[in-house]
N, C-alpha and C positions, 0 to 999 in steps of 0.2 A: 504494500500500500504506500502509494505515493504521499497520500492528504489525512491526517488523522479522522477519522468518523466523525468525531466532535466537532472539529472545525468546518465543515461538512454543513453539520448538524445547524449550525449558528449561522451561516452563508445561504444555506439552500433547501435549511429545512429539514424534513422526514423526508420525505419525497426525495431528496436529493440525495440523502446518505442508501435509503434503499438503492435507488440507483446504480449512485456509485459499486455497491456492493455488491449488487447484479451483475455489472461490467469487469470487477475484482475477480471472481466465480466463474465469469465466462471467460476472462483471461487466460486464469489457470487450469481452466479444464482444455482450451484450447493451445496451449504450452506444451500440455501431459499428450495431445492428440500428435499434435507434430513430433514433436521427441519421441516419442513412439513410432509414428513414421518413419522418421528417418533410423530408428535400428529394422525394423523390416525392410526398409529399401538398401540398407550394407549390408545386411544379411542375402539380400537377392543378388547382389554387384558380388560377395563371394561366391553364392552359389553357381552364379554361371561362370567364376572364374575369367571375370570382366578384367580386359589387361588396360583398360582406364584408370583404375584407383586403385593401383596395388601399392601402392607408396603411404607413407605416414597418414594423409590426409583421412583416409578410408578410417582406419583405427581410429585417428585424435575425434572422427565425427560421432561413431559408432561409442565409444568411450565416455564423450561430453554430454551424449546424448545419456546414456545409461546412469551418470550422475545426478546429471540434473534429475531425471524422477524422482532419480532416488531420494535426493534432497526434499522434491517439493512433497514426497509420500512421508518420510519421515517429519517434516516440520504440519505436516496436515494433522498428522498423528500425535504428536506431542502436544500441538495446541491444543486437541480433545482429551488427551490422556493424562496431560499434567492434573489439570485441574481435581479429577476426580480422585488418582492418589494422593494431590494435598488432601483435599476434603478430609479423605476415608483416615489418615495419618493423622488429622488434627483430629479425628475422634474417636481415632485406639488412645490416643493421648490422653484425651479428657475422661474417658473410661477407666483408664488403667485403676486407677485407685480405688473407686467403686467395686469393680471386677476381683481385684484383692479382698477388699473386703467379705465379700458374696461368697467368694471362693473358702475362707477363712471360717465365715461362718456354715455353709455346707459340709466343712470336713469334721468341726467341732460339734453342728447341732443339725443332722439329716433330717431329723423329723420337723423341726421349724424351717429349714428351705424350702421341703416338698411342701411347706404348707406356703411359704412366701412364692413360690412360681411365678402360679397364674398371674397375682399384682406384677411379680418383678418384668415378667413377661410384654404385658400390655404398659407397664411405664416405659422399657425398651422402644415398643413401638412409636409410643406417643411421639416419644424422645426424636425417634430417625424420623417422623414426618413431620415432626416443626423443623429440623434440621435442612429436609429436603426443601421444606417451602423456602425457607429461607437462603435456600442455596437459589433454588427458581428464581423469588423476587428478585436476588442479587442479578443473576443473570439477563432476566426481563429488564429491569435498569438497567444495565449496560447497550443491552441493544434498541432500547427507545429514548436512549440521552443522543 
């Protein structure tokens, strides 16, 4: 991205950050399209044993090209993957002590765990779906600022 979203955002609107974002999208899908192309088309220039591009140039294309996906497939993936293993790590985090404790009191008093469960169970959940929402609304802010 050339233009931060926000500044975007304050120039041209909603309307114009979608946009932009659209044209961002079809950039890089049409990037991955070509670079893809051109390793099918050195893969063809080897197969018929083309005496055109036998030289460095064939390799440096077939090579540059097979990076670059790579690059833009890796950072596609990190941008979606970071986020979710912070999340999930800040809240082994904030558990850990809890979890101790739980753990602590189930080895010393079975029969008052198997009675704590079911509450301990459904506070679990509450717990992950205010966490979710509030990862959502985070997210939803970021892409309507």
């Amino acid at each position: 991205m050339l233009v931060s979203p926000k500044l975007i955002v304050e120039n041209a609107g909603k309307a114009g950050a979608v946009l932009y974002t659209v044209l961002d999208i079809a950039f890089l899908v049409t990037a991955v399209v070509y670079f893809y192309q051109t390793i099918v088309y050195v893969r063809y220039l080897i197969n018929e044993k083309c005496k055109c591009s036998e030289d460095m140039r064939r390799d440096l294309l077939m090579w540059g090209s097979i990076i670059e996906i790579i690059l833009i497939v890796q950072i596609l993936l990190l941008s979606m993957i970071l986020p979710i293993i912070g999340e999930c790590s800040m809240s082994i985090l904030n558990t850990i002590d809890s979890t101790r404790d739980g753990l602590s009191n189930a080895i010393h008093r079975p029969i008052d765990g198997i009675r704590e469960t079911p509450s301990n169970i459904d506070k679990i959940l509450n717990k992950t779906l205010d966490t979710s929402k509030k990862v959502l609304q985070k997210v939803s802010s970021k892409f309507s600022k």
